[in-house]
ZADO-1210 file (C-alpha; in nm, 4 decimals, padded with zeros to 6 digits):
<atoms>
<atom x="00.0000" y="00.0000" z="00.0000" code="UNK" pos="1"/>
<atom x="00.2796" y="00.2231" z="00.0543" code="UNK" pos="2"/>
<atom x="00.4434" y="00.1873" z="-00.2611" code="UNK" pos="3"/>
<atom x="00.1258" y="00.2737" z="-00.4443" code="UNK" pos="4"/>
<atom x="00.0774" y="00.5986" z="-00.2384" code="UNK" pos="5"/>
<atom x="00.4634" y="00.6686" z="-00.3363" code="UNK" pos="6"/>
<atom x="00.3930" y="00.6237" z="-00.6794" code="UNK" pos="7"/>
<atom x="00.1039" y="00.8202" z="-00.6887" code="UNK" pos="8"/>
<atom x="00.2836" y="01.1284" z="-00.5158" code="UNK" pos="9"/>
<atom x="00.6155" y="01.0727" z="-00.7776" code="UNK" pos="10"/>
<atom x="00.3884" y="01.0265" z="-01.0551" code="UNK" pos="11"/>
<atom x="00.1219" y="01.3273" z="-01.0344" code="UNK" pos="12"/>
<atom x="00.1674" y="01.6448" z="-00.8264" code="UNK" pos="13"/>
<atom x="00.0879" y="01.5960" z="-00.4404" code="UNK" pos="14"/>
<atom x="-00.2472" y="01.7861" z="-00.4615" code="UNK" pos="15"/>
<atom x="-00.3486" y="01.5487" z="-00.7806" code="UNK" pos="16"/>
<atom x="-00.3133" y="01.2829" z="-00.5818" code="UNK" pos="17"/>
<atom x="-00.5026" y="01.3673" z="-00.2708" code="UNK" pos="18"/>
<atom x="-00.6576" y="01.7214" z="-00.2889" code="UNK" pos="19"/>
<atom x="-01.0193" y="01.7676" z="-00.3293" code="UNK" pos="20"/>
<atom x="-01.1223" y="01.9610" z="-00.6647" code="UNK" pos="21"/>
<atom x="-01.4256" y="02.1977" z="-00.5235" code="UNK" pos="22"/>
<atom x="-01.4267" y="02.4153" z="-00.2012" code="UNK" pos="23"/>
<atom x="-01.7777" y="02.4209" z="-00.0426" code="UNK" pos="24"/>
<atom x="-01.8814" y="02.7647" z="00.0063" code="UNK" pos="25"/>
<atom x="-02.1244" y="02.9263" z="00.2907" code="UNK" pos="26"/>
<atom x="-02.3494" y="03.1566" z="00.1400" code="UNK" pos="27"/>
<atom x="-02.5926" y="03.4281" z="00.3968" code="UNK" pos="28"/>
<atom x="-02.7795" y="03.7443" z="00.3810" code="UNK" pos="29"/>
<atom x="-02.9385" y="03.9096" z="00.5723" code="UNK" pos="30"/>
<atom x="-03.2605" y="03.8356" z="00.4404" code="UNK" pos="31"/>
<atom x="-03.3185" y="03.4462" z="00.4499" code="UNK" pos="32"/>
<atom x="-03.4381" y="03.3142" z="00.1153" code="UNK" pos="33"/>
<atom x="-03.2441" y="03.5500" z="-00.0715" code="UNK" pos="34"/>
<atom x="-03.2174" y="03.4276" z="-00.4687" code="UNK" pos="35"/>
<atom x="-02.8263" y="03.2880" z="-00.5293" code="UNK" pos="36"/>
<atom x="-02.7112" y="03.2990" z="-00.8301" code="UNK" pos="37"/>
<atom x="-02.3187" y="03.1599" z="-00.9187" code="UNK" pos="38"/>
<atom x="-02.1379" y="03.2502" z="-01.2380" code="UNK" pos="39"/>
<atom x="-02.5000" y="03.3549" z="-01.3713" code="UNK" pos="40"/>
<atom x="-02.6773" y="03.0776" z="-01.3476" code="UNK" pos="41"/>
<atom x="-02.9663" y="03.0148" z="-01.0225" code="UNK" pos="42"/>
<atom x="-02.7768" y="02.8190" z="-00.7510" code="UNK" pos="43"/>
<atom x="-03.1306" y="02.8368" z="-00.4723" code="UNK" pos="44"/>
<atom x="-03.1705" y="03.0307" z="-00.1791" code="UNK" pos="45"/>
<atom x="-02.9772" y="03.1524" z="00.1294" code="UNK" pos="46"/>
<atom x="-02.8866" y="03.0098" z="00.3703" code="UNK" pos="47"/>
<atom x="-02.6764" y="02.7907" z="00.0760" code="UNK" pos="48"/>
<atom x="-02.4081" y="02.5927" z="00.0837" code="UNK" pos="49"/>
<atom x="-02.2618" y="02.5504" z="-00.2805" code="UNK" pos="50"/>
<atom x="-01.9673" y="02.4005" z="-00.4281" code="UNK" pos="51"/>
<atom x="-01.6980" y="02.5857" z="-00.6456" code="UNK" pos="52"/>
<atom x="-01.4447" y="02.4700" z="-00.8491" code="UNK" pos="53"/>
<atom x="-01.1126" y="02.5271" z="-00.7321" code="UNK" pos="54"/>
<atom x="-00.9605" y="02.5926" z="-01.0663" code="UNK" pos="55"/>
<atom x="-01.1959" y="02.9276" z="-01.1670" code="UNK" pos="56"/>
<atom x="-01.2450" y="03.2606" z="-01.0447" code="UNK" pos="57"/>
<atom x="-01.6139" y="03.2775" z="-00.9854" code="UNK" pos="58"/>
<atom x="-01.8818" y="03.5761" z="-00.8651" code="UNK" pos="59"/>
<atom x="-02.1853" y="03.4716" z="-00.6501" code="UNK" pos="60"/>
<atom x="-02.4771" y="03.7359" z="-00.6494" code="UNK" pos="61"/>
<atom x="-02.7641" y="03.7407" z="-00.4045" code="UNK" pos="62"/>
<atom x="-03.0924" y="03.8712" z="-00.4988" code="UNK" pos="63"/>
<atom x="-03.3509" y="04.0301" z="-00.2428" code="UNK" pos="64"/>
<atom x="-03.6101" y="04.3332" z="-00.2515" code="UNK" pos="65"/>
<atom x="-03.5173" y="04.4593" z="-00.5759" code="UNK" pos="66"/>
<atom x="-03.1441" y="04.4496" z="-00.4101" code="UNK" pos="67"/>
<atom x="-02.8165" y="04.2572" z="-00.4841" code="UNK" pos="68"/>
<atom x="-02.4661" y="04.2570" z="-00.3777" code="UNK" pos="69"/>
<atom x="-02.2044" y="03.9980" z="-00.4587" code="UNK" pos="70"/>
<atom x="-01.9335" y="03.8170" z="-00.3844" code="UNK" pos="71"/>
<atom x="-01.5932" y="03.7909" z="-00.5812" code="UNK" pos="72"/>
<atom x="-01.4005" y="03.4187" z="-00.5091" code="UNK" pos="73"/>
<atom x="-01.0999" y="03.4050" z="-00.6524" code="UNK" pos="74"/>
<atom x="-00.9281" y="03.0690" z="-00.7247" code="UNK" pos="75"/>
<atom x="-00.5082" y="03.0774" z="-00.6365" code="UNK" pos="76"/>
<atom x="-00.2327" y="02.8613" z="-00.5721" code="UNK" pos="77"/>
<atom x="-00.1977" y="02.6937" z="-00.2545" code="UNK" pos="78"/>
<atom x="00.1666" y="02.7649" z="-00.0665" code="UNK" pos="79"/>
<atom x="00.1389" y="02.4305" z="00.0989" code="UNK" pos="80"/>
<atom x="00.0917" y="02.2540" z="-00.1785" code="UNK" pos="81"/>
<atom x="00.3804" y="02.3856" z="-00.3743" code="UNK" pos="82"/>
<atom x="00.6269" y="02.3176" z="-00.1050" code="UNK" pos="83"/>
<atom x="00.4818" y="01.9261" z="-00.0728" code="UNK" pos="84"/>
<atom x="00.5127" y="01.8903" z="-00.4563" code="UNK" pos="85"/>
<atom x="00.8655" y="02.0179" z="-00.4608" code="UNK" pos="86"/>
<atom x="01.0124" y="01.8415" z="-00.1346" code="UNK" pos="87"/>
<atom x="00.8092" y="01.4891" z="-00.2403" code="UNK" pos="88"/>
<atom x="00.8457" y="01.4943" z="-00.6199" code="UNK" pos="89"/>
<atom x="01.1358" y="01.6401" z="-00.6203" code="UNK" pos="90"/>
<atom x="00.9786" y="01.9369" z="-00.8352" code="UNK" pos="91"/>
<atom x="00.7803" y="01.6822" z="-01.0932" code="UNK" pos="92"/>
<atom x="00.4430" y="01.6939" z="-00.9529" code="UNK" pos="93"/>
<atom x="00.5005" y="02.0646" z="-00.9698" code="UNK" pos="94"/>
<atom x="00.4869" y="02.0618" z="-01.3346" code="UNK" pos="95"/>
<atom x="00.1719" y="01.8230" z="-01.3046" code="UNK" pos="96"/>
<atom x="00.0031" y="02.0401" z="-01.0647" code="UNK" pos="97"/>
<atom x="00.0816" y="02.3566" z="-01.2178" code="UNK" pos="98"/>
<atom x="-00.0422" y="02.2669" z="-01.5601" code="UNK" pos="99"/>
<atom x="-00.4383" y="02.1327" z="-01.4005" code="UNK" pos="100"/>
<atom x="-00.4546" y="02.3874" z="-01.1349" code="UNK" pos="101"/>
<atom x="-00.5779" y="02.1202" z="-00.9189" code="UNK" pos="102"/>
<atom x="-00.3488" y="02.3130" z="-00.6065" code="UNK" pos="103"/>
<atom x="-00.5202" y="02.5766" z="-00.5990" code="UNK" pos="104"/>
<atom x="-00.8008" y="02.7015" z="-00.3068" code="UNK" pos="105"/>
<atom x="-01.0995" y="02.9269" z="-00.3434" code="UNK" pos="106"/>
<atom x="-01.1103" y="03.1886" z="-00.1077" code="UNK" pos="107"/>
<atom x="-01.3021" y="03.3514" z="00.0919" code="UNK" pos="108"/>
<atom x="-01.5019" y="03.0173" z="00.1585" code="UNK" pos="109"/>
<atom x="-01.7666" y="03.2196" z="00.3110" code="UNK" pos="110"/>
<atom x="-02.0233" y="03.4780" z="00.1238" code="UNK" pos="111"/>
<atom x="-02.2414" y="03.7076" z="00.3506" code="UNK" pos="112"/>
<atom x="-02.4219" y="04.0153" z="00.2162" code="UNK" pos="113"/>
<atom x="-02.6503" y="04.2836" z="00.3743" code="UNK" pos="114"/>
<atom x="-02.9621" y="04.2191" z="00.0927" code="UNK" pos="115"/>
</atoms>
């Protein structure tokens, strides 16, 4: 078993191998049952929990009373995870990571706005 997970690290970049792909985002107003809507399209109502990939920028907008604010996530690189790629692969997995973004993080992971 530990030869696989070895191979898996020295053949794919550390956060290939074991990083999820989406970061679950909170989404809250202060208006419960607020309209969400992510990257234009109708995601439900807040309170919401929704799921964003980790490899896109995306905007979240929340609807209420003729209102809306939003929410800019931005999608970036994860320090952690280049430091594991190039101490465990020995810099190859930063190549693999790099090129599928699959390192990176959304952040904030939380959306509140005052609609």
């Amino acid at each position: 078993m530990k030869r696989i997970v070895l191979t898996a690290i020295l053949a794919s970049g550390c956060a290939t191998a074991f990083k999820a792909k989406t970061t679950q985002v909170s989404v809250t107003s202060n208006t419960p049952g607020a309209t969400v809507i992510v990257d234009g399209k109708p995601a439900g109502v807040t309170p919401l929990n929704v799921e964003l990939s980790n490899k896109d920028d995306s905007v979240i907008t929340v609807q209420a009373g003729g209102k809306e604010e939003s929410c800019k996530m931005s999608s970036g690189a994860s320090t952690g995870w280049i430091v594991a790629d190039v101490f465990l692969t020995t810099g190859v997995g930063l190549i693999v990571d790099w090129a599928t973004h699959n390192w990176n993080n959304v952040t904030p992971n939380n959306c509140h706005v005052g609609v």
